[in-house]
C-alpha positions as CSV (number, residue, x, y, z in Angstrom):
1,X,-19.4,-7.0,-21.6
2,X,-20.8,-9.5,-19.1
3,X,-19.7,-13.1,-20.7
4,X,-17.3,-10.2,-15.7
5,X,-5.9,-7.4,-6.6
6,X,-2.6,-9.0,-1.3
7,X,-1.0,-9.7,3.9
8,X,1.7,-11.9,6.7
9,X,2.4,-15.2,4.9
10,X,0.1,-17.9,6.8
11,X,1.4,-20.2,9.2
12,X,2.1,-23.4,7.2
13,X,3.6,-22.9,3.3
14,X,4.2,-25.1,1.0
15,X,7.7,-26.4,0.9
16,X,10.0,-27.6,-1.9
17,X,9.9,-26.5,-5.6
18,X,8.2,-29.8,-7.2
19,X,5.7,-29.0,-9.6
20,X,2.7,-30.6,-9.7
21,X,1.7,-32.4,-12.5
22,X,-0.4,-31.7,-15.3
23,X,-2.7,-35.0,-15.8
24,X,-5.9,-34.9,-14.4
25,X,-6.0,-36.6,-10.9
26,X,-9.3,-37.4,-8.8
27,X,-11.0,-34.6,-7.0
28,X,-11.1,-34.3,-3.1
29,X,-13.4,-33.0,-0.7
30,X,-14.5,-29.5,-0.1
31,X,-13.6,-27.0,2.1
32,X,-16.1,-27.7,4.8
33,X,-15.2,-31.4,4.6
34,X,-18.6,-32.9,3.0
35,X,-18.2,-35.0,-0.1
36,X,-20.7,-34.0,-2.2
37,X,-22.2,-35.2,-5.0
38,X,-23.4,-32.9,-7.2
39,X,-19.4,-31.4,-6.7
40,X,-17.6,-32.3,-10.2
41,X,-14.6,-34.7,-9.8
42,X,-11.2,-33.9,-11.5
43,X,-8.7,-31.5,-12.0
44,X,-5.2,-31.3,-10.6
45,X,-5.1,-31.8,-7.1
46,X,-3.1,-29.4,-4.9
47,X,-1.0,-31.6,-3.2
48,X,2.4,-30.0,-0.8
49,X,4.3,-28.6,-2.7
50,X,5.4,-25.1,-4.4
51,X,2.0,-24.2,-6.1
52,X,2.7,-23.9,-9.9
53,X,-0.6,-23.2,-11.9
54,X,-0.9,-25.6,-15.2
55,X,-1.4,-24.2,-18.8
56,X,-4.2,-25.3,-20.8
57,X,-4.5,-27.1,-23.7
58,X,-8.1,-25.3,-24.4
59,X,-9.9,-22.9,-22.9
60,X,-12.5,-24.2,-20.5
61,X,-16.1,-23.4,-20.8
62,X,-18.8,-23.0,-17.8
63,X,-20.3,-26.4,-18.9
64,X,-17.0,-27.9,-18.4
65,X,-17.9,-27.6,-14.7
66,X,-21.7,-28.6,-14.4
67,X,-21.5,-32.4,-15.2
68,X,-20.4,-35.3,-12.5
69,X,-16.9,-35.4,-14.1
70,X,-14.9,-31.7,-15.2
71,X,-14.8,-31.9,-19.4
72,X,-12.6,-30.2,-21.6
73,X,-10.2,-27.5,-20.4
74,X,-11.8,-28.2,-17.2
75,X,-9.7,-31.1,-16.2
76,X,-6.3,-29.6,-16.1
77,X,-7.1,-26.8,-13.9
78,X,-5.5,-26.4,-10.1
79,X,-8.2,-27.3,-7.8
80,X,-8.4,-25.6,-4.9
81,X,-11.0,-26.0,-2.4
82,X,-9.3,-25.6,1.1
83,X,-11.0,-22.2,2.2
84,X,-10.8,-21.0,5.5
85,X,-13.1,-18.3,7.2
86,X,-11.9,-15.0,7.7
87,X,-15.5,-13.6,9.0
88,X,-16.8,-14.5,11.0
89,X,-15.0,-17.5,12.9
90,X,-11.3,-16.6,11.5
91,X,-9.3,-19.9,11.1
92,X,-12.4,-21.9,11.4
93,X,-13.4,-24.3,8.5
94,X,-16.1,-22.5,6.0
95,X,-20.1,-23.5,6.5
96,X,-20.6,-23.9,2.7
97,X,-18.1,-25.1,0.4
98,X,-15.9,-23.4,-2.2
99,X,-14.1,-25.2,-4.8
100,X,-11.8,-23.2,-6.8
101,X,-10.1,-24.0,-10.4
102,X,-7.2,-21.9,-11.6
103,X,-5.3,-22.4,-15.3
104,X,-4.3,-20.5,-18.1
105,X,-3.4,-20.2,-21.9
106,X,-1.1,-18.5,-24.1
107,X,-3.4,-15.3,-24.1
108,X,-5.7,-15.9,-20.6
109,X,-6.2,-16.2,-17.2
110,X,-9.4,-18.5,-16.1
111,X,-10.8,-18.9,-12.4
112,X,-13.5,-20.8,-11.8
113,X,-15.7,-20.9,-8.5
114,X,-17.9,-23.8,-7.5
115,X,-20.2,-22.1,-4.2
116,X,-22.6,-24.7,-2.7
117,X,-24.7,-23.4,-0.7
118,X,-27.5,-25.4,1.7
119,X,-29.8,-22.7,1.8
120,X,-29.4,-22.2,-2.4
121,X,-32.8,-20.0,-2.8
122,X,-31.1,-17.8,-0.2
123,X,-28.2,-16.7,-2.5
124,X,-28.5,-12.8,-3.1
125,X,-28.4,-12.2,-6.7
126,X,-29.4,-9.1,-8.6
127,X,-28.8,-7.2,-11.8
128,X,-26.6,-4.5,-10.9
129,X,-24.7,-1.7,-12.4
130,X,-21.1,-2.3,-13.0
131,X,-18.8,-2.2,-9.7
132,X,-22.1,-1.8,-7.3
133,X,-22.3,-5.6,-6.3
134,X,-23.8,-4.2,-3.2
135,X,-25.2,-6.8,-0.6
136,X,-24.8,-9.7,-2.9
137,X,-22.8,-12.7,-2.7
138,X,-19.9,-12.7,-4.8
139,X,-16.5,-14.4,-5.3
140,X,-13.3,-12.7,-5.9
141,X,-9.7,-13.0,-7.0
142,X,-6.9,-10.4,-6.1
143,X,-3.7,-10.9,-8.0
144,X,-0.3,-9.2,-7.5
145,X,1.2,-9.4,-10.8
146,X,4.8,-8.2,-9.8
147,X,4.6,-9.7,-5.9
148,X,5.4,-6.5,-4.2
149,X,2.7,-7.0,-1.5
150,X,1.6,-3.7,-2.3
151,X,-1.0,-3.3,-5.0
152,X,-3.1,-6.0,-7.0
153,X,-6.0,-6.0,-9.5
154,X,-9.3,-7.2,-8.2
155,X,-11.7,-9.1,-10.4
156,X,-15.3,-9.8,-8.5
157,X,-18.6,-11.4,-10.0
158,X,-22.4,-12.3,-8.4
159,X,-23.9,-15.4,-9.0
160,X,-25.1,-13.8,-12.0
161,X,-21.8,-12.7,-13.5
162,X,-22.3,-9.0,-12.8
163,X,-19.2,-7.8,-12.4
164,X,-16.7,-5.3,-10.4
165,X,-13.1,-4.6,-11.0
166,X,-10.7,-2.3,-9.2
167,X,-7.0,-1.9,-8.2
168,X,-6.4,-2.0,-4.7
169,X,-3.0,-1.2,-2.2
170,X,-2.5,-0.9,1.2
171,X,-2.4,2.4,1.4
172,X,-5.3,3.9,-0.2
173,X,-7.8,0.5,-0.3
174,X,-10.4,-0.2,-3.5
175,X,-10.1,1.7,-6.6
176,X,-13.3,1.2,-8.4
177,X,-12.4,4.1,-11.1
178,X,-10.1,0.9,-12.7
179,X,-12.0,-0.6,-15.2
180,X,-10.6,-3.1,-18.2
181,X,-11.6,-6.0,-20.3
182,X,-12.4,-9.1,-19.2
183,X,-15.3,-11.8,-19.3
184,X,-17.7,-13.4,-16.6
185,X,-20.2,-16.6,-17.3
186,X,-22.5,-17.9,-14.5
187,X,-24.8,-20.4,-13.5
188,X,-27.5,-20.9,-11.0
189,X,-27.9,-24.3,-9.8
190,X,-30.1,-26.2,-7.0
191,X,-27.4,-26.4,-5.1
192,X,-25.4,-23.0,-5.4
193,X,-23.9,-20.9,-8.4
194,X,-20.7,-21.2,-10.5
195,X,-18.9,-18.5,-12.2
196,X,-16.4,-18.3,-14.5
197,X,-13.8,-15.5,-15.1
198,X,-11.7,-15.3,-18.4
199,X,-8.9,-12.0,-17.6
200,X,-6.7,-11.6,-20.9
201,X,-3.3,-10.5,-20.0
202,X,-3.5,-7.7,-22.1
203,X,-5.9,-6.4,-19.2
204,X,-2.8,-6.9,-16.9
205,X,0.7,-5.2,-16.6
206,X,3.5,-7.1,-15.6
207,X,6.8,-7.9,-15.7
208,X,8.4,-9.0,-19.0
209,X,10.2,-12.5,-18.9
210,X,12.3,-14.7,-21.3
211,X,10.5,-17.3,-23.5
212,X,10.1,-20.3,-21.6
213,X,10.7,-18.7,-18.0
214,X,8.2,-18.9,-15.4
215,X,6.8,-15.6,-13.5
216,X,5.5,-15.5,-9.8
217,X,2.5,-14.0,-8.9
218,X,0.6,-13.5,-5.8
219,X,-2.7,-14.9,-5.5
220,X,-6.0,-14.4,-2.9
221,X,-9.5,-16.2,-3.9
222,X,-12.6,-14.7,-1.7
223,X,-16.2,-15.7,-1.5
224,X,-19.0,-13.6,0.4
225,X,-21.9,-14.5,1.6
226,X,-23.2,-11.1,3.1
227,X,-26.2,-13.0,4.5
228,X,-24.5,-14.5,7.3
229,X,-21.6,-12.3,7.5
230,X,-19.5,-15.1,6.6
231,X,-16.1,-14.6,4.2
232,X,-13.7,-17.8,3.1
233,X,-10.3,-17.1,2.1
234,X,-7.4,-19.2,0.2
235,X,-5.0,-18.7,1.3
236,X,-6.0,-18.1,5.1
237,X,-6.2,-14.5,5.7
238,X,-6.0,-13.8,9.1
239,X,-7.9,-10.6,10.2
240,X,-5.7,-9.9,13.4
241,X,-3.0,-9.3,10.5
242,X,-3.2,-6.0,9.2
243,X,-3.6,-6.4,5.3
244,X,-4.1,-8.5,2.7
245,X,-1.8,-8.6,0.2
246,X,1.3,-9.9,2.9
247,X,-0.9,-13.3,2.8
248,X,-1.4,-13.9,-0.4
249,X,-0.2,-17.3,-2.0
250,X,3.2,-17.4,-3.5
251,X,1.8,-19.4,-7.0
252,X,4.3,-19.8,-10.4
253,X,3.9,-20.3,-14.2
254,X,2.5,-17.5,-16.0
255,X,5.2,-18.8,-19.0
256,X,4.9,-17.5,-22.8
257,X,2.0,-15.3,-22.3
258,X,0.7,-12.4,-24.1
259,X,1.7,-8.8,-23.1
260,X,-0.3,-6.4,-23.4
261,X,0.0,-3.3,-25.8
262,X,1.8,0.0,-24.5
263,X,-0.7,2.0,-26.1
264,X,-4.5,1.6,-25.4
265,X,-7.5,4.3,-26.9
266,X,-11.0,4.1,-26.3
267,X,-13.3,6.9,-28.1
268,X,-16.7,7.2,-26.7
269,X,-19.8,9.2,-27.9
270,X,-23.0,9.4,-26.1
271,X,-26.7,11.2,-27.4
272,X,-29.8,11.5,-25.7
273,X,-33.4,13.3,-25.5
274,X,-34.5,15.3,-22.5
275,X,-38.0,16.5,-22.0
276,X,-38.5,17.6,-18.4
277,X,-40.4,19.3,-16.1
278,X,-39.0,22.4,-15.4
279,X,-40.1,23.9,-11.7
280,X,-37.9,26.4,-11.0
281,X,-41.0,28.8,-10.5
282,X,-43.4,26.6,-9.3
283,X,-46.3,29.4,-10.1
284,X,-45.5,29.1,-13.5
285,X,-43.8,25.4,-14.8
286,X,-43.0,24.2,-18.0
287,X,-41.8,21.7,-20.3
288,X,-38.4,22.2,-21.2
289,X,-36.6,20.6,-24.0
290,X,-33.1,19.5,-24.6
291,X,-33.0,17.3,-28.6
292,X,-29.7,15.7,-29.9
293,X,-27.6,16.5,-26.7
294,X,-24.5,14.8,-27.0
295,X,-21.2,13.7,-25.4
296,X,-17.6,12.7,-26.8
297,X,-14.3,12.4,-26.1
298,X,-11.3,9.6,-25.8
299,X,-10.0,7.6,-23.2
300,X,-6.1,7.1,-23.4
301,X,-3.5,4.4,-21.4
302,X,0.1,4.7,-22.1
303,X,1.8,2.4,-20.3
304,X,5.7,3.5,-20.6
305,X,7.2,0.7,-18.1
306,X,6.3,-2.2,-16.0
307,X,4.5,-0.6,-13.6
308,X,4.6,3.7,-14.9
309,X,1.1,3.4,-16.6
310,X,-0.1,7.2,-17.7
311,X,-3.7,7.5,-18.2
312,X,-5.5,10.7,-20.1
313,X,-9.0,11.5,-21.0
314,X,-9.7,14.5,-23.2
315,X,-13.1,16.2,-23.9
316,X,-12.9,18.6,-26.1
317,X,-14.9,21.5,-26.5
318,X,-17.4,20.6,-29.0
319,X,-18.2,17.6,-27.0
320,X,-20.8,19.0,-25.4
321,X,-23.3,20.3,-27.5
322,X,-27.2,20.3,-27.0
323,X,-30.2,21.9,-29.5
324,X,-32.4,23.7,-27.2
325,X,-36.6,23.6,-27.9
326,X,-38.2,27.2,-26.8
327,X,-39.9,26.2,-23.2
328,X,-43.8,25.3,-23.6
329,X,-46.2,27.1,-21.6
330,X,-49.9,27.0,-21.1
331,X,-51.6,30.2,-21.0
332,X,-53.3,31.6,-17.9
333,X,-55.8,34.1,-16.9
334,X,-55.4,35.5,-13.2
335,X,-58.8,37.7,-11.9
């Protein structure tokens, strides 16, 4: 439903283990250093410190994040809009800015991107199938839910809330087979695109913690804009380091959530018509017909520890059945 995971630490962390607070404090500029006006003001400001993202009160909604002040959930959010380029000047500051909101609730994660762009009617946008984003731009969250540095899941969205989810490690890259519940909402504007991503925990496996204690998670937050090459990181992610997930950002909280179920089963049937051509001689073609072809079967995830998750399809063999028309030919007289 369209409504829509880590490499060497950077240079300069944040030091100490003071949270930030959770009252909404003035915004600050963006990324690229231009104070603009159509950018919302509000939201928790990352200040230095040990990164610890806020739970919400309410869930925010995308029209929490298109007025001059953030409404709503909107206001106790992280803001993050320090971006650095990867692609294609790495360490440089970005050429459009990125502002970034991160909170949660008892049962969801939310992201929010803010991309201006200068060149707005430029943004590449297209409806697309499911985890085939292609050339468009797109933001993007990896998260490592038990901070090995090894695997994390990866959430992406257009600017028109198409989405694209996949696990991802070292070792073996993108796994666009993953695919699990969760919600984008976009918005065009005259000056860019916002999207909003809602991932329910239950989508997420992860370690189990005592009520009221705090879990760390790694964190990365990517825009694209495949136009000019360009990519913007938080944190920095420095492409003479080999990897990602060594570079994510260290971030707490994550208390009292929801864990998800240890069983998970997802039946599916599909039906269709088929009336083709059929030119296998192509002296003599026909019509051929397929009626009430059909397709079923269940999708299975058992997840049997933190991180052992087993996951089974069956199809049995009456899920595959077709009614076939006799072919239809024309007659034909040969001299």
């Amino acid at each position: 439903m369209i409504l829509a995971a880590f490499c060497a630490r950077p240079s300069v962390l944040f030091a100490g283990r003071t949270r930030l607070p959770v009252a909404p404090l003035p915004g600050s500029t963006s990324g690229a250093g231009i104070l603009d006006p159509s950018l919302p003001t509000g939201g928790v400001s990352l200040h230095a410190g040990h990164i610890f993202i806020p739970r919400l009160n309410t869930a925010p909604q995308i029209r929490d994040f298109l007025g001059p002040v953030l409404e709503d959930g909107a206001r106790q959010m992280l803001r993050i809009s320090n971006f650095v380029q990867r692609y294609p000047e790495d360490g440089k500051a970005p050429n459009e800015p990125t502002t970034a909101f991160l909170g949660y609730t008892h049962q969801d994660l939310f992201i929010a991107f803010i991309c201006q762009d200068h060149h707005s009617r430029q943004v590449r946008a297209h409806m697309l199938a499911r985890d085939a984003l292609s050339d468009d731009d797109y933001v993007k969250v990896m998260i490592d839910t038990f901070h090995d540095e090894r695997r994390a899941f990866v959430f992406e969205s257009n600017p028109l809330g198409i989405q694209a989810d996949a696990l991802y490690s070292e070792q073996a890259g993108y796994d666009f087979s993953f695919d699990t519940v969760w919600d984008t909402w976009s918005r065009r504007t005259p000056w860019g695109y916002i999207v909003l991503m809602r991932i329910p925990f239950a989508s997420l496996y992860f370690a189990k913690a005592a009520p009221g204690q705090t879990r760390t998670w790694g964190i990365i937050l990517e825009r694209a804009m495949p136009r000019t090459n360009e990519y913007d990181f938080w944190p920095r992610s420095n492409h003479n380091i080999a990897g990602y997930l060594t570079q994510d950002m260290e971030v707490e909280g994550f208390a009292d959530i929801a864990h998800g179920q240890n069983l998970q089963f997802e039946p599916y049937i599909l039906a269709r018509n088929l009336r083709q051509l059929n030119t296998v001689n192509p002296l003599d073609p026909y019509f051929q017909h397929k009626r009430l072809q059909s397709y079923g079967g269940l999708d299975a995830k058992f997840i049997l520890h933190n991180s052992l998750v087993l996951d089974t399809t069956l199809n049995p063999p009456w899920s595959d059945t077709a009614c076939w028309d006799l072919p239809t030919r024309k007659g034909s007289s040969r001299a």
